[in-house]
N, C-alpha and C positions, 0 to 999 in steps of 0.2 A: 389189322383188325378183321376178325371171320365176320360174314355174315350171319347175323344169328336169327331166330325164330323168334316169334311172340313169346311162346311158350318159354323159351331163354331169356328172353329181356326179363320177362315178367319174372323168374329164378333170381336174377341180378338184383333185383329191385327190391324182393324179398328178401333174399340172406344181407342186402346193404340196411335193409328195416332193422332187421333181427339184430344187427353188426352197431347201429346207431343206439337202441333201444340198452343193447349189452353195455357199452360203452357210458350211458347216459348213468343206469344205474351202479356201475362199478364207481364211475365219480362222484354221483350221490352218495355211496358209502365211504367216499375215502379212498379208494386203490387208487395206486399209482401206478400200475403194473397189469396189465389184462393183454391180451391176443382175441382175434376176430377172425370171423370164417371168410375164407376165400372164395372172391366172388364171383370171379370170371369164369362167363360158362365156359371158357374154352378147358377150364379144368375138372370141372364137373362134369362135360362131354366128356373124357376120358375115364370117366366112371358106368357111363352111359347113364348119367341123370341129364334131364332137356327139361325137365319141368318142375314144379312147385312141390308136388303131389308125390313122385319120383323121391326129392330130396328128404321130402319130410319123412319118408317110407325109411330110406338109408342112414337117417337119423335114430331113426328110432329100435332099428335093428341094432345101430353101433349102441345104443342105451343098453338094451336087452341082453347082447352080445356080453360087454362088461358086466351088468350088474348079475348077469349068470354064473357068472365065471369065479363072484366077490364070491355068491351064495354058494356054490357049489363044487366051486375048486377047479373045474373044466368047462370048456366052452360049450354051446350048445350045435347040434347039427341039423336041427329040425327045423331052425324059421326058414327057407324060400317057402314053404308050402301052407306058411300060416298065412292068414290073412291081415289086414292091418287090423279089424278089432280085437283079432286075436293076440298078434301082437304087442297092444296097447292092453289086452288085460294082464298076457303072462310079464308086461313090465311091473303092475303095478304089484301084481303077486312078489313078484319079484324084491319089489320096493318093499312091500310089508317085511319077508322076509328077513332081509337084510335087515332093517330098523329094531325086530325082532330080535337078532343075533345080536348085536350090538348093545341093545339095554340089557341084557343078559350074559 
């Protein structure tokens, strides 16, 4: 076992929230089948995420990433330079979009 950082523990303890929360409600509905994110920072260091803040960032980009790609046919090249509100508005544009396409 590595020695990890607060900032790691505190990562671990998060995605095992997230992992249990996931888990809770997929059995609440009935699945019998679901996968959970991996939590050891020693795998998330190989991303170079250490933190909470980090992850949530790399989440949000793989949203953006996909739901650009549904809308538009091509990935995007332009998020390292957005910011995270930005990237949190162009998901949800994004999200409209899509929803958009769809009922139509």
């Amino acid at each position: 076992m590595s020695n990890f950082t607060a900032d790691q523990i505190a990562l671990q303890a998060h995605i095992e929230e997230s992992n249990s929360k996931f888990v809770a409600d997929c059995q609440a509905r009935g699945a019998d089948a679901w996968s959970t994110t991996v939590s050891d920072p020693d795998h998330w260091a190989e991303y170079g995420i250490y933190t909470v803040a980090q992850y949530e960032r790399y989440n949000l980009e793989q949203d953006v990433w996909e739901l650009y790609k549904d809308v538009h046919g091509f990935r995007p090249r332009h998020m390292d330079s957005m910011s995270d509100a930005e990237l949190e508005s162009e998901y949800h544009s994004l999200l409209k979009q899509f929803e958009e396409e769809v009922i139509y």
